[in-house]
N, CA, C and O atoms as a CHARMM CRD file, in Angstrom:
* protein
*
  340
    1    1 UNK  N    -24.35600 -85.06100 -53.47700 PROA 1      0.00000
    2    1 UNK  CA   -24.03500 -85.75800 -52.25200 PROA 1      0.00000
    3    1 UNK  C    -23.58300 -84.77400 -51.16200 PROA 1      0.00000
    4    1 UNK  O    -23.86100 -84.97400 -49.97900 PROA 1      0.00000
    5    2 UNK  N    -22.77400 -83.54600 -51.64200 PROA 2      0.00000
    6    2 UNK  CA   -22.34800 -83.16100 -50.26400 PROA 2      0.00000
    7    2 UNK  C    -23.38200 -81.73800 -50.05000 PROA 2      0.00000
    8    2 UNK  O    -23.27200 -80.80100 -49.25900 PROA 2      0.00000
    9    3 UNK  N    -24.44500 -82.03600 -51.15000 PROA 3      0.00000
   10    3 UNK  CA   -25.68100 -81.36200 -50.46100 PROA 3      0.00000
   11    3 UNK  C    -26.41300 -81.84200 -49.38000 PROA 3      0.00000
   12    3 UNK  O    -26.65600 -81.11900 -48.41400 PROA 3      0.00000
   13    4 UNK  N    -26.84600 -83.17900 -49.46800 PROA 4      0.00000
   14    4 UNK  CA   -26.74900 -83.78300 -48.44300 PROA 4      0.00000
   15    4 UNK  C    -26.22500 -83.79300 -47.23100 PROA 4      0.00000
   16    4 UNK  O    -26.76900 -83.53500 -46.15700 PROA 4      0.00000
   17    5 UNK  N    -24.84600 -84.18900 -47.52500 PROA 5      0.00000
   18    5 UNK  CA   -23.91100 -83.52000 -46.40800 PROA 5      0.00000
   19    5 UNK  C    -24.30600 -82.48500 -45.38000 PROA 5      0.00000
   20    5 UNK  O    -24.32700 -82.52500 -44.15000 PROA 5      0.00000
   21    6 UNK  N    -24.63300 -81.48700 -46.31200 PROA 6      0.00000
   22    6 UNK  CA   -24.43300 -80.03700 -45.58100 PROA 6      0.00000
   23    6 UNK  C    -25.56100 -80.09100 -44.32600 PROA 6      0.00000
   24    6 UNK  O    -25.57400 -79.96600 -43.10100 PROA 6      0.00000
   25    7 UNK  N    -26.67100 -80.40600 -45.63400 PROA 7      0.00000
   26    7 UNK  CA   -27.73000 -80.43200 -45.01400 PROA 7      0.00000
   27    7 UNK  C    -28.06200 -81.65500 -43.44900 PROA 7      0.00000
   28    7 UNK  O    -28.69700 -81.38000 -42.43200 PROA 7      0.00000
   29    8 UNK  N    -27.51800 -82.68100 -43.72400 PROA 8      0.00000
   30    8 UNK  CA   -27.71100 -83.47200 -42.34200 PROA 8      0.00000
   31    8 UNK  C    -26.77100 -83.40700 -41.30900 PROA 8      0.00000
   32    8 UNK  O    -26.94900 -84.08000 -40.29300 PROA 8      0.00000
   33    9 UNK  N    -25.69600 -82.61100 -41.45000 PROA 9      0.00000
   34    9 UNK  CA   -24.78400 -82.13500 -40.53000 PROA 9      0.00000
   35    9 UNK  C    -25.23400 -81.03800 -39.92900 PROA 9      0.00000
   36    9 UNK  O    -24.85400 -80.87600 -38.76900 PROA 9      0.00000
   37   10 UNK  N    -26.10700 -80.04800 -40.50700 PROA 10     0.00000
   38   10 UNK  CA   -26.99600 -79.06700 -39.62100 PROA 10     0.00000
   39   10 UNK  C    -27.94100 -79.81600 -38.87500 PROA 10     0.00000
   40   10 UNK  O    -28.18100 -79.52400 -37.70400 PROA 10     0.00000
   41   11 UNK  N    -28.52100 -80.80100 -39.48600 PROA 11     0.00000
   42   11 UNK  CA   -29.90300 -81.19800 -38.66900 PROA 11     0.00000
   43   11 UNK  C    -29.04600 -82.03200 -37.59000 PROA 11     0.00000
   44   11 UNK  O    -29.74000 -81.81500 -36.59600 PROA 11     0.00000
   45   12 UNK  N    -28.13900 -82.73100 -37.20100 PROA 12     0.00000
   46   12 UNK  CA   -27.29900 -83.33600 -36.37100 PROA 12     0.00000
   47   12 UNK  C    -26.89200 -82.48700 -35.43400 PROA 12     0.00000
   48   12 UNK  O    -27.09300 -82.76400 -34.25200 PROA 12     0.00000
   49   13 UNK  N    -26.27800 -81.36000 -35.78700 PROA 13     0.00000
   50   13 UNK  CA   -25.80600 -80.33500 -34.88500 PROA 13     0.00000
   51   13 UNK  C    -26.83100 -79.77900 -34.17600 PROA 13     0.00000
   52   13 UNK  O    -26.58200 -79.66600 -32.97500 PROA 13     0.00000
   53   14 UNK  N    -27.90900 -79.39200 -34.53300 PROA 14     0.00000
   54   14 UNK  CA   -29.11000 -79.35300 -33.71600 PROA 14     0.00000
   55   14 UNK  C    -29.62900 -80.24700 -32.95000 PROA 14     0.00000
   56   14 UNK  O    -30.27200 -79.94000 -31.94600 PROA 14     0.00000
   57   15 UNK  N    -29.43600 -81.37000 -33.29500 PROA 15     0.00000
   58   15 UNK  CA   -29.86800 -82.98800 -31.85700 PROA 15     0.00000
   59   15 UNK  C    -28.88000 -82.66300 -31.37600 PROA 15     0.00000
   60   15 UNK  O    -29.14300 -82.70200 -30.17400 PROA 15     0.00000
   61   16 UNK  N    -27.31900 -82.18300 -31.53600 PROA 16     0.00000
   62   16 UNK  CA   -26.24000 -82.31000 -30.56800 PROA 16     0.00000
   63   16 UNK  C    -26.92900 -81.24300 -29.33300 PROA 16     0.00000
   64   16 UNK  O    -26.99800 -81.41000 -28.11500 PROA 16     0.00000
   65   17 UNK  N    -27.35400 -80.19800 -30.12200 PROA 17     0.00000
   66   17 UNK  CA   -27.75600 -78.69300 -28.96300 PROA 17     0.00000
   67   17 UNK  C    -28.79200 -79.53100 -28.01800 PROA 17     0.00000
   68   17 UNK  O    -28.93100 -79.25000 -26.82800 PROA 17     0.00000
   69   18 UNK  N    -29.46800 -80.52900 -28.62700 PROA 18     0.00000
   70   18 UNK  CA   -31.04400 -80.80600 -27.54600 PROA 18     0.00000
   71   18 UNK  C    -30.14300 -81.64700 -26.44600 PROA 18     0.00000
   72   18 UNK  O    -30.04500 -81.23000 -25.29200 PROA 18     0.00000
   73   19 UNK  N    -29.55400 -82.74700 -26.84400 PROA 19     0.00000
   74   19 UNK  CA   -28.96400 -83.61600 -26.11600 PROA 19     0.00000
   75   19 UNK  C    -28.08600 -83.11700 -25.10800 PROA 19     0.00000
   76   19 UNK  O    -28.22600 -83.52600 -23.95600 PROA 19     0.00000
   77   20 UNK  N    -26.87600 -81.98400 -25.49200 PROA 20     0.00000
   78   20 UNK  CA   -26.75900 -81.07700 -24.57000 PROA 20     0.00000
   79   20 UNK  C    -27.60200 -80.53200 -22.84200 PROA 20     0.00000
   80   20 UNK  O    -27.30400 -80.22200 -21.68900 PROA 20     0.00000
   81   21 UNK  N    -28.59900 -80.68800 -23.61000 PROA 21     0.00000
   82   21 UNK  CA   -29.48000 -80.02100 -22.53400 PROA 21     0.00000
   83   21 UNK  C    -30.17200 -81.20700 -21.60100 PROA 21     0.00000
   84   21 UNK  O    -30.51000 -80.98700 -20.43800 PROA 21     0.00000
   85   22 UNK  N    -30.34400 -82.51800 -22.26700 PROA 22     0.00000
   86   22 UNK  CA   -30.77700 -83.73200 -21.91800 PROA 22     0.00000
   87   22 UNK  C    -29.62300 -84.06300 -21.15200 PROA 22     0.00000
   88   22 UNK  O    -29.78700 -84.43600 -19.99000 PROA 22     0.00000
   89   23 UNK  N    -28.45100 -83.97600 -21.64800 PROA 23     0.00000
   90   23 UNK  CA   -26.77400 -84.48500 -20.58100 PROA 23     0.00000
   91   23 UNK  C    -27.02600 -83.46300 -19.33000 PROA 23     0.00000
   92   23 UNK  O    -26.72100 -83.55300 -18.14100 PROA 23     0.00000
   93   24 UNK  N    -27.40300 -82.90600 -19.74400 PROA 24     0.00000
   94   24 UNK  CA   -27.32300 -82.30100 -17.80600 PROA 24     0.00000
   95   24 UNK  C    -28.25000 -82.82500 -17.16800 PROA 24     0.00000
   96   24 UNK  O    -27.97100 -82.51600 -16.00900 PROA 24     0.00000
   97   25 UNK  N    -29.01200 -83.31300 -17.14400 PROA 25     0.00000
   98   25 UNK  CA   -29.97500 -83.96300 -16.53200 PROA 25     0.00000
   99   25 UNK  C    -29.30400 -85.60800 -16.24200 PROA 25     0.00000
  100   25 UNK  O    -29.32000 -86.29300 -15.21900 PROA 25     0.00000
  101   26 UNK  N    -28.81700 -85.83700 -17.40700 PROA 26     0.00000
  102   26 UNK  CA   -28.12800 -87.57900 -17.58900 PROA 26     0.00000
  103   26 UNK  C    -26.80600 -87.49100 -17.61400 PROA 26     0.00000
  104   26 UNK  O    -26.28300 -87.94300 -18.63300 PROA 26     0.00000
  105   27 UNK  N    -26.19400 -87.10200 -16.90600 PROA 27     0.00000
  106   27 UNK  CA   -24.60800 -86.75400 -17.12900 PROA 27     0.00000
  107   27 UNK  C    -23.78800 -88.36000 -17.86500 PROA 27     0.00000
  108   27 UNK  O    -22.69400 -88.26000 -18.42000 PROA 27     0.00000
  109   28 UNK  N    -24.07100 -88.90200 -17.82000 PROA 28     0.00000
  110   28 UNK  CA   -23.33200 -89.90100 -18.41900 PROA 28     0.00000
  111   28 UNK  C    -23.55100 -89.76000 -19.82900 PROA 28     0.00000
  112   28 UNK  O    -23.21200 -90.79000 -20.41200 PROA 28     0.00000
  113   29 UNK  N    -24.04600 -88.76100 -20.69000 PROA 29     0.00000
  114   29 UNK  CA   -25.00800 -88.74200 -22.25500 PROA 29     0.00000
  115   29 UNK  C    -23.63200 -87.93100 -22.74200 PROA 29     0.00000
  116   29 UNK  O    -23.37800 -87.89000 -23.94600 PROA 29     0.00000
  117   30 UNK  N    -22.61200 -87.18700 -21.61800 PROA 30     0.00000
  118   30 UNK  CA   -22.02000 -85.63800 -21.79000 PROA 30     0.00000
  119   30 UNK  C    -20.34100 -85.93800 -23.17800 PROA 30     0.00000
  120   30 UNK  O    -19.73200 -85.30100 -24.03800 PROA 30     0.00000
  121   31 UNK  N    -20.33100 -87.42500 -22.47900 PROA 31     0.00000
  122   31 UNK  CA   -19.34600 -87.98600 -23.65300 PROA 31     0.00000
  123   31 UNK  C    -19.48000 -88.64600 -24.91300 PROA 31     0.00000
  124   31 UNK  O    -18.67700 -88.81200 -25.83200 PROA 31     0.00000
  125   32 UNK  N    -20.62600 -88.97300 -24.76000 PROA 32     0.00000
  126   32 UNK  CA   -21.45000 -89.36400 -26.42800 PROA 32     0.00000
  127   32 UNK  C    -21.35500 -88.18300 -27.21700 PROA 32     0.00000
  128   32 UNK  O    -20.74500 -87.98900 -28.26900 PROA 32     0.00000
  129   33 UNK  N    -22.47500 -86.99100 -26.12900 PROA 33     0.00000
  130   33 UNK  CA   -22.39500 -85.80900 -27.28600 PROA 33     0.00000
  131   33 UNK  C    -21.22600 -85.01600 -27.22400 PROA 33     0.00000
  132   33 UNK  O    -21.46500 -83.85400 -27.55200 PROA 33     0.00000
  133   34 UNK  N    -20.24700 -85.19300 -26.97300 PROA 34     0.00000
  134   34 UNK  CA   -18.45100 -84.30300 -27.04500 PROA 34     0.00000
  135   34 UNK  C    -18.56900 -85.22900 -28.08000 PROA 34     0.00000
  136   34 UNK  O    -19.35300 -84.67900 -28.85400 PROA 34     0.00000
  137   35 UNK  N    -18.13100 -86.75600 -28.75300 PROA 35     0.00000
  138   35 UNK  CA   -17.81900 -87.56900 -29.40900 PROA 35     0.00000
  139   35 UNK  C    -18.93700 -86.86300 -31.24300 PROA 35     0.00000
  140   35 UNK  O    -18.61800 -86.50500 -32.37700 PROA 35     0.00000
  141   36 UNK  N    -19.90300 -86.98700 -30.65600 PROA 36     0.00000
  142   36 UNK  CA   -20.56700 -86.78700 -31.58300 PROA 36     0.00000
  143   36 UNK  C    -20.57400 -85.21000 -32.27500 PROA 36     0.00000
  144   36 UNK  O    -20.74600 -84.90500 -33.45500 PROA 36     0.00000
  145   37 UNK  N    -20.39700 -84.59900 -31.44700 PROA 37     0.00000
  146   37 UNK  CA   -20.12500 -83.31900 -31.74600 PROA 37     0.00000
  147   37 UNK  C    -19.01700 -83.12600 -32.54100 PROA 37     0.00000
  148   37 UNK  O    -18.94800 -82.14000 -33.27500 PROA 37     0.00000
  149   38 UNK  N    -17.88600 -84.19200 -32.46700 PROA 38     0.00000
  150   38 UNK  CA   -16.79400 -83.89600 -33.28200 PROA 38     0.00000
  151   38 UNK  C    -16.83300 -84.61200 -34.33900 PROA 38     0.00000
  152   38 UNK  O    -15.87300 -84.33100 -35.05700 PROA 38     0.00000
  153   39 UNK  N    -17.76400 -85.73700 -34.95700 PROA 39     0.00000
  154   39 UNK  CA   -17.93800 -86.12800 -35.94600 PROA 39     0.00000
  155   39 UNK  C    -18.81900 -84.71300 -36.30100 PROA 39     0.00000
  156   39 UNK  O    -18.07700 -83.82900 -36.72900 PROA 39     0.00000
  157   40 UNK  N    -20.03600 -84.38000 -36.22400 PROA 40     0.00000
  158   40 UNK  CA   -20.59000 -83.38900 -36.68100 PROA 40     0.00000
  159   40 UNK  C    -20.02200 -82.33300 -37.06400 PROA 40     0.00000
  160   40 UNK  O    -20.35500 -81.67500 -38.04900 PROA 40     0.00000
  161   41 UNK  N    -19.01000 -82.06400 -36.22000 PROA 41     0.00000
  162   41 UNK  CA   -17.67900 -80.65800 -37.07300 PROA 41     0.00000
  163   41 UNK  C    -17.05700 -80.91000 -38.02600 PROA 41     0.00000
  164   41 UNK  O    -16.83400 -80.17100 -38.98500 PROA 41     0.00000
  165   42 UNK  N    -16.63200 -82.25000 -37.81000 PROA 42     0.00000
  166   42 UNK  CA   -15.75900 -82.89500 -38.93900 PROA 42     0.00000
  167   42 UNK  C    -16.63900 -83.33800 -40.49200 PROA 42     0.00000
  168   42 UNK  O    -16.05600 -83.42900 -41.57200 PROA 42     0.00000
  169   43 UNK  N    -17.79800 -83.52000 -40.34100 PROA 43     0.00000
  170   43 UNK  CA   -18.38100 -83.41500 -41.35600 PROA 43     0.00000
  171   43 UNK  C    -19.00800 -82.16400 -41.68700 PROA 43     0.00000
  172   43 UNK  O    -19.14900 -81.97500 -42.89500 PROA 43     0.00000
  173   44 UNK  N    -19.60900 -80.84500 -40.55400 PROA 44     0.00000
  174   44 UNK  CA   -19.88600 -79.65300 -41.17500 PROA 44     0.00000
  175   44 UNK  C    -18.34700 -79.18600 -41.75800 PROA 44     0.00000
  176   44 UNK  O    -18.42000 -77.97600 -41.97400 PROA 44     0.00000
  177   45 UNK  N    -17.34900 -79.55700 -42.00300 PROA 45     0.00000
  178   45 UNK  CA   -16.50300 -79.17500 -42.71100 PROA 45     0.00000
  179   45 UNK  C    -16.35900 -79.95500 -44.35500 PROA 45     0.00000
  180   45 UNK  O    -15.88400 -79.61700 -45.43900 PROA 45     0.00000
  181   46 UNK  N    -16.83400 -80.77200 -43.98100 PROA 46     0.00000
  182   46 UNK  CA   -17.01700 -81.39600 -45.73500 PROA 46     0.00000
  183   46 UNK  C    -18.04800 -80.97500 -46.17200 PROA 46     0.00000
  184   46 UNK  O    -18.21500 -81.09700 -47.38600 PROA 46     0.00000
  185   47 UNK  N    -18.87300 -80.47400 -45.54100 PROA 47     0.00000
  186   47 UNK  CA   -20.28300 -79.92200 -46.12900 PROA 47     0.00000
  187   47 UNK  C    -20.05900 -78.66700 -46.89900 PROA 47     0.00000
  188   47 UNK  O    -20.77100 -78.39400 -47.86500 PROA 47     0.00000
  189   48 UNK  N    -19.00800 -77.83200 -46.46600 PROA 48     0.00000
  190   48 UNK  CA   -18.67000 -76.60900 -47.12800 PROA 48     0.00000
  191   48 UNK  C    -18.39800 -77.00100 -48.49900 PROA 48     0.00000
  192   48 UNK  O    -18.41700 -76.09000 -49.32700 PROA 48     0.00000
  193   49 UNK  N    -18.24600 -77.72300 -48.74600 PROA 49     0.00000
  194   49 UNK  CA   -18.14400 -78.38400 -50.42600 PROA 49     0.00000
  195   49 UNK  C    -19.28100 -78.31800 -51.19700 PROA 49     0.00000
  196   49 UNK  O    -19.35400 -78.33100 -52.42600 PROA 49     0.00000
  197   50 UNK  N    -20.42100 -78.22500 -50.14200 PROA 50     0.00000
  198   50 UNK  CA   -21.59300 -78.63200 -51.10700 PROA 50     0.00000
  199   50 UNK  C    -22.46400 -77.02300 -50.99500 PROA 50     0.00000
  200   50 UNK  O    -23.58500 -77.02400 -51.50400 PROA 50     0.00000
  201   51 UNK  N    -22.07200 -75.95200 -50.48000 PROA 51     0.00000
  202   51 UNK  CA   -22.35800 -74.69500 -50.84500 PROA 51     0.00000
  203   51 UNK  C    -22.65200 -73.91300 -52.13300 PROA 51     0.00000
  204   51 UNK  O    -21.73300 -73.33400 -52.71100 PROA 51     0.00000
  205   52 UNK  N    -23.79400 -73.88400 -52.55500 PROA 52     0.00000
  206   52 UNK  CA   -24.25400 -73.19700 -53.72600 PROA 52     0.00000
  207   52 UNK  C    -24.88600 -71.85900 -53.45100 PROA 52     0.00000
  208   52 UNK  O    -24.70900 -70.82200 -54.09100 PROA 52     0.00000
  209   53 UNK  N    -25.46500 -72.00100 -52.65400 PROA 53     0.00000
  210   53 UNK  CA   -26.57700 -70.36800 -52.49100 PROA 53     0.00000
  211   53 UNK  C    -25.85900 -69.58700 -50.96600 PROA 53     0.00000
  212   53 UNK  O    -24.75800 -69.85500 -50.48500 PROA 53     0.00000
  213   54 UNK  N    -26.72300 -68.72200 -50.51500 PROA 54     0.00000
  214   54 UNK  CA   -26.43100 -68.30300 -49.40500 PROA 54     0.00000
  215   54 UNK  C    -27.38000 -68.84500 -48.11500 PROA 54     0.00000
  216   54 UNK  O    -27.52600 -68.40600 -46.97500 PROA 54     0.00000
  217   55 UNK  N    -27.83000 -69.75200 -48.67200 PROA 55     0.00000
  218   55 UNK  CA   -28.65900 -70.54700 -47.75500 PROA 55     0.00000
  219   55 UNK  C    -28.02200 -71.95400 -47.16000 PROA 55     0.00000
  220   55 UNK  O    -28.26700 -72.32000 -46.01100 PROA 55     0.00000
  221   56 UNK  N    -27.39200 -72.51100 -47.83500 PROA 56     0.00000
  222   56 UNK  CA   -26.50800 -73.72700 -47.48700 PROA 56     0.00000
  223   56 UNK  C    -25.33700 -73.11500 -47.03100 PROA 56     0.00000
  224   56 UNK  O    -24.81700 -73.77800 -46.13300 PROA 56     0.00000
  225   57 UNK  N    -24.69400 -72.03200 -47.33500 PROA 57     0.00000
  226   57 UNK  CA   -23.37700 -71.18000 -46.72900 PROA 57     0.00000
  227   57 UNK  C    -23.70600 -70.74100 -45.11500 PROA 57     0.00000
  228   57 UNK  O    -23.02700 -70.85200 -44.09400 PROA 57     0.00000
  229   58 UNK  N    -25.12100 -70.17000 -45.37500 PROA 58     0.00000
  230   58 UNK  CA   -25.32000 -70.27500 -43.81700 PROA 58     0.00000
  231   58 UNK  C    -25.37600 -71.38600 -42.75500 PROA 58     0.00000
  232   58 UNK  O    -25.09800 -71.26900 -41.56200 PROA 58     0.00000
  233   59 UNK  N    -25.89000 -72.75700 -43.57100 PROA 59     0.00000
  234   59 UNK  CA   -26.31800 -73.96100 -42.84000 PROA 59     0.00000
  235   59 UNK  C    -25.07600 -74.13900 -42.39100 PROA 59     0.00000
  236   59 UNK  O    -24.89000 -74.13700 -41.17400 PROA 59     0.00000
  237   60 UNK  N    -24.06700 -74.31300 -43.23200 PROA 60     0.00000
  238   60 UNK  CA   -22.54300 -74.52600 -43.16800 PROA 60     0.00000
  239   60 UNK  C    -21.62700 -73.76500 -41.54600 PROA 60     0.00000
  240   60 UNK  O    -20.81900 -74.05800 -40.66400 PROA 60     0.00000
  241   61 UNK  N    -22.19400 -73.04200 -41.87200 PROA 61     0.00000
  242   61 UNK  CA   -21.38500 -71.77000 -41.29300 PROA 61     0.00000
  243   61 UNK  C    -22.10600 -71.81700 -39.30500 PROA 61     0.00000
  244   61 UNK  O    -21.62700 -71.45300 -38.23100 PROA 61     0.00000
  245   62 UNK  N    -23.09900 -72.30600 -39.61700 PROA 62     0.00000
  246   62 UNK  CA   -24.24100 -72.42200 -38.40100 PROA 62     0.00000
  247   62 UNK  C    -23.67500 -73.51000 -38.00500 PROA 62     0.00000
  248   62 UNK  O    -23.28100 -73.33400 -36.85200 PROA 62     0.00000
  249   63 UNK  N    -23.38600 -74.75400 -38.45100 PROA 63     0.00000
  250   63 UNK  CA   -22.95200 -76.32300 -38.39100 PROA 63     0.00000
  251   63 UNK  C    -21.58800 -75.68500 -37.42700 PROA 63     0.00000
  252   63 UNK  O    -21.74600 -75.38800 -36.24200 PROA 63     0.00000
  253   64 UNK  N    -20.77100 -75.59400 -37.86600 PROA 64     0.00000
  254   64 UNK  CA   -19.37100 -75.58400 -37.41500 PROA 64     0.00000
  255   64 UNK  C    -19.67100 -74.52500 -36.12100 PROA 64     0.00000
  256   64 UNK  O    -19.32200 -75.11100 -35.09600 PROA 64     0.00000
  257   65 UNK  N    -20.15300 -73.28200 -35.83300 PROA 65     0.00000
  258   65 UNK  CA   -20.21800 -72.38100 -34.91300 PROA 65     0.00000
  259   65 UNK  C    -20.43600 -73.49900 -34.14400 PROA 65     0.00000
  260   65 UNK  O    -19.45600 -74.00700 -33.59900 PROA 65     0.00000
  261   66 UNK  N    -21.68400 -74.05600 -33.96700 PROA 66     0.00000
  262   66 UNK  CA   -22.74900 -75.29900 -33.20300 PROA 66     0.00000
  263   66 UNK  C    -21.59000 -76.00900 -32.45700 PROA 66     0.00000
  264   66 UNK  O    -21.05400 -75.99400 -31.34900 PROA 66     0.00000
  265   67 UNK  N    -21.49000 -76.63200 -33.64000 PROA 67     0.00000
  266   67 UNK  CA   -20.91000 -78.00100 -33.11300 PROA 67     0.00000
  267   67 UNK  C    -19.27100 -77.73500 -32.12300 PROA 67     0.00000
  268   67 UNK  O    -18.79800 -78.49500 -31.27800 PROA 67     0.00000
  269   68 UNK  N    -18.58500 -76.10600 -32.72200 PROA 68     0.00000
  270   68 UNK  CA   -17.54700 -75.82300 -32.22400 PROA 68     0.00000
  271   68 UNK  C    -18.03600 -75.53500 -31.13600 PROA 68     0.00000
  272   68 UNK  O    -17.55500 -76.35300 -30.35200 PROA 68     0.00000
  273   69 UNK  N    -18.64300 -74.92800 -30.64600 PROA 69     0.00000
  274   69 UNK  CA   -18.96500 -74.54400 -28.91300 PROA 69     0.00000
  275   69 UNK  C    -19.61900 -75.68900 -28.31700 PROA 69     0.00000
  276   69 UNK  O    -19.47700 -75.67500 -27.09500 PROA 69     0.00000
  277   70 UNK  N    -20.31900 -76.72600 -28.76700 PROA 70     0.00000
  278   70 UNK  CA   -20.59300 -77.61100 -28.09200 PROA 70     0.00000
  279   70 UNK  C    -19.44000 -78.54700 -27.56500 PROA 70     0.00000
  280   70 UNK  O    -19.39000 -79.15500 -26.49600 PROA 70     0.00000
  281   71 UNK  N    -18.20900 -78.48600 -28.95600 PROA 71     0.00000
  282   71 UNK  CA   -17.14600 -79.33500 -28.23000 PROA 71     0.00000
  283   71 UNK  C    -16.36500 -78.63400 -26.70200 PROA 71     0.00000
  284   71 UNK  O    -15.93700 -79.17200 -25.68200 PROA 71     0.00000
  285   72 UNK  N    -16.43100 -77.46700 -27.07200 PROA 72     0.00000
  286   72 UNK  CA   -15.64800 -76.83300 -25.74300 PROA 72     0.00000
  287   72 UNK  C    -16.23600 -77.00500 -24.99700 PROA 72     0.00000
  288   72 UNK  O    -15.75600 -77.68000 -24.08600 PROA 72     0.00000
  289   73 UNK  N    -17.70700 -76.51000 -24.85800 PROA 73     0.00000
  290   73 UNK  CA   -18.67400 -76.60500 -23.36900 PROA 73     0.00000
  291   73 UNK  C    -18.25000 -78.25300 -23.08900 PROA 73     0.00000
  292   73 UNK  O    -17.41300 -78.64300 -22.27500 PROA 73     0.00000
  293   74 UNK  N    -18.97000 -78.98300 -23.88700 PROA 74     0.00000
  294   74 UNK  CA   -18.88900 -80.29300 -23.37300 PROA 74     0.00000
  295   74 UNK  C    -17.05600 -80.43900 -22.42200 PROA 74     0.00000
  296   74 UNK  O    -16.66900 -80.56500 -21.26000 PROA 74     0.00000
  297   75 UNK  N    -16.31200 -80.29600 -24.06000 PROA 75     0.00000
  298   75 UNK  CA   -14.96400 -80.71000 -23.23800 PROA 75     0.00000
  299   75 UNK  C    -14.39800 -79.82000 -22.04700 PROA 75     0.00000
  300   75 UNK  O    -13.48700 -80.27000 -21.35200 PROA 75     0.00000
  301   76 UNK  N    -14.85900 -78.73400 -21.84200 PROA 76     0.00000
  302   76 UNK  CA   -14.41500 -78.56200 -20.27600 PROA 76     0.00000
  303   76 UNK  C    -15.08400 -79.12100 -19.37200 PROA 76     0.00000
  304   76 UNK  O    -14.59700 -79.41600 -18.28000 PROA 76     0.00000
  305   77 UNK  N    -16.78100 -79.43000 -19.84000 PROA 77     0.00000
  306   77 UNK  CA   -17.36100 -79.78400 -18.09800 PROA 77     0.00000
  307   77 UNK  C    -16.87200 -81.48900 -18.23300 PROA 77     0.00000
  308   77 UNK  O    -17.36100 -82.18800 -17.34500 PROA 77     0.00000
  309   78 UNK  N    -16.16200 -82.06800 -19.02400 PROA 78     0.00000
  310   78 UNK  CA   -15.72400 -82.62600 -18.57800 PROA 78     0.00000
  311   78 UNK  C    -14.47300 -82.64000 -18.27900 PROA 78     0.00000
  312   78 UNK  O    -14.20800 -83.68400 -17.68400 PROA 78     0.00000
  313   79 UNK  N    -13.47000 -81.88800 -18.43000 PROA 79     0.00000
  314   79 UNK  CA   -12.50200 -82.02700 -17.95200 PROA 79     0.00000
  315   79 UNK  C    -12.59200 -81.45200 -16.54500 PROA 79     0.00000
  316   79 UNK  O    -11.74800 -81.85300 -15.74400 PROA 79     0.00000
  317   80 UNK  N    -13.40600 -80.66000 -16.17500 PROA 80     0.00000
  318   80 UNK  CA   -13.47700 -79.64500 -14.86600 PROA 80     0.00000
  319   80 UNK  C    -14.12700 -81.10300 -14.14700 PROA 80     0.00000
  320   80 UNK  O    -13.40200 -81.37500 -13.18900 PROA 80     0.00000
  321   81 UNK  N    -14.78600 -81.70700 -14.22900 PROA 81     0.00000
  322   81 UNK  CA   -15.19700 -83.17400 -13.92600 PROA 81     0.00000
  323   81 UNK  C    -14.56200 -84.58200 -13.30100 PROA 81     0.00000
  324   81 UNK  O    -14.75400 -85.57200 -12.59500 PROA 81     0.00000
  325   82 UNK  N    -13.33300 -83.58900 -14.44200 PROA 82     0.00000
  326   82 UNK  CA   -12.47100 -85.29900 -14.11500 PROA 82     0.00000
  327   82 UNK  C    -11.37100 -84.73300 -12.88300 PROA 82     0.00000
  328   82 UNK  O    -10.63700 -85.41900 -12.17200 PROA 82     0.00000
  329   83 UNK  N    -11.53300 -83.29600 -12.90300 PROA 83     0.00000
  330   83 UNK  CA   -10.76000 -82.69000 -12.17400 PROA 83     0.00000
  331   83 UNK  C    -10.81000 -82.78400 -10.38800 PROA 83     0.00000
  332   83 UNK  O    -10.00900 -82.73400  -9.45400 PROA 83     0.00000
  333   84 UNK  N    -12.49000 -82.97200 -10.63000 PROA 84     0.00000
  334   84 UNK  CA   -12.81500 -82.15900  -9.15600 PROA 84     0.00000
  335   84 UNK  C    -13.11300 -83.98900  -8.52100 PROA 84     0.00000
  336   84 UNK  O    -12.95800 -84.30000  -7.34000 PROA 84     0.00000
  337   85 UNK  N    -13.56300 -85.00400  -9.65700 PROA 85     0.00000
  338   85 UNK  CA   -13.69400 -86.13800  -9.01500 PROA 85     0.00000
  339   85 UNK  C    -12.48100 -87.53800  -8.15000 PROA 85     0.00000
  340   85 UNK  O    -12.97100 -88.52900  -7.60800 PROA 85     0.00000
C-alpha cells in the first residue's frame, strides 16, 4: 500500500507543477494548487514508508522537494496578492 503511496504522490506532485503553470494564466486555480500541494507533501511524507530500492527513495525525495517549493511559490504569490490588493 504505501508503494502505492509513494508512487501516486509523485504522479500528483507533477499535475501540481502543470497546474502551477495553468494558475498563472487562471489565477483563481493558485489556491486549489497551494491546498493541494499540501496534501501532496503530507502524503509524499507517508510515502517514505514505502521505500525499498533507490528508485522509490528518489520518487520520495523528488515528491517532497516538488511539492515543498510549490507550497512557498504558491504561498507567497499569494500572500504578496493579498498584500498589494
Amino acid at each position: 500500500m504505501t508503494k502505492a503511496i509513494n508512487l501516486w504522490s509523485f504522479v500528483f506532485s507533477l499535475l501540481c507543477v502543470c497546474l502551477t503553470f495553468i494558475a498563472f494564466a487562471h489565477p483563481s486555480l493558485l489556491s486549489l494548487n497551494f491546498y493541494v500541494a499540501i496534501v501532496v507533501f503530507l502524503v509524499g511524507i507517508i510515502g517514505f514508508f514505502g521505500v525499498h530500492n533507490w528508485k522509490s527513495a528518489l520518487r520520495s525525495v523528488l515528491t517532497i522537494i516538488f511539492s515543498a517549493l510549490l507550497i512557498i511559490v504558491t504561498g507567497w504569490i499569494i500572500l504578496v496578492g493579498n498584500l498589494f490588493s
